[in-house]
C-alpha positions in Angstrom: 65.6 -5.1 -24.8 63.1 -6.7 -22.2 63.6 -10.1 -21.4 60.3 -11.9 -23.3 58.2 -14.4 -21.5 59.2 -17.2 -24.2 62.6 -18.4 -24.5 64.9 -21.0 -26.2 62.4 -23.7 -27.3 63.2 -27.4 -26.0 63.4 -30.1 -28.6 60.3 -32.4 -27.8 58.2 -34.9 -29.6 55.4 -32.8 -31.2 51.8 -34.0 -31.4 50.3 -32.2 -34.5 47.6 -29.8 -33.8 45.9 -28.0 -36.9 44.0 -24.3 -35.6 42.8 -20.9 -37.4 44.4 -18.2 -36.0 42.9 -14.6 -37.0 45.0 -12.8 -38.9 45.8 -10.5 -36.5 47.0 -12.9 -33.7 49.0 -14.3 -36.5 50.4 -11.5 -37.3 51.2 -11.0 -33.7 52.8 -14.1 -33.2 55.0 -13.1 -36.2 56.4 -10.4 -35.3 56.9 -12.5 -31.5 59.1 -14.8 -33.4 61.0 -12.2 -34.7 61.7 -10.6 -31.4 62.6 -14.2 -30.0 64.9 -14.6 -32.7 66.7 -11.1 -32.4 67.0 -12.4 -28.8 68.0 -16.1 -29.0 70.3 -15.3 -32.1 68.5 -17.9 -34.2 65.5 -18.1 -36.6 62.2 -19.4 -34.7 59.4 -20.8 -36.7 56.3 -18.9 -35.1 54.5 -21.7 -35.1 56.6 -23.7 -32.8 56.1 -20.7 -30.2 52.1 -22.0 -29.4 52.9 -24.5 -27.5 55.5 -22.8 -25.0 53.0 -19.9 -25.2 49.7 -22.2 -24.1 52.0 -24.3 -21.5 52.9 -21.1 -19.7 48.9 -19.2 -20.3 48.3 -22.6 -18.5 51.2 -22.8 -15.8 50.1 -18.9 -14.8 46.1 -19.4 -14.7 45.4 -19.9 -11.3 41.5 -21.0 -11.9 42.9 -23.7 -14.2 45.5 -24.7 -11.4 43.2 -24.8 -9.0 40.5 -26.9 -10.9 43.6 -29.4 -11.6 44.2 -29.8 -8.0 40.5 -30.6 -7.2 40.8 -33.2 -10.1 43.8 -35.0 -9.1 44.5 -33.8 -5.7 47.9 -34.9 -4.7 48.8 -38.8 -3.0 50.3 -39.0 0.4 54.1 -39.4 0.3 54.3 -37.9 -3.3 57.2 -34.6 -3.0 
């Protein structure tokens, strides 16, 4: 089985986020939380895969990284 882009979920604060998902993206991420959980050995509510989903759409856009970088470009000394 490929290795999937998601993985074992941390255990973080939430913040509570209410969206409408079309059914089929719903259905989609369904059938992703089965494949996590055939992977990870455990039962994964799909809803608790959005955020680790938007966190790495967000970590891999490089427009959106790039617009960050212009907004708070980095201080000297910082790294």
């Amino acid at each position: 089985m490929p290795k999937l882009r998601i993985g074992a979920l941390p255990d973080d604060k939430p913040v509570r986020v209410t969206a409408e998902l079309p059914a089929q993206v719903h259905r989609d991420l369904v059938a992703y939380a089965e494949a996590v959980a055939g992977q990870a050995g455990q039962q994964v509510d799909p809803a608790k895969l959005v955020a680790p989903m938007l966190a790495r759409f967000m970590a891999t856009d490089r427009a959106f990284a790039k617009l960050r970088r212009r907004a708070h470009p980095p201080i000297a000394g910082d790294g």
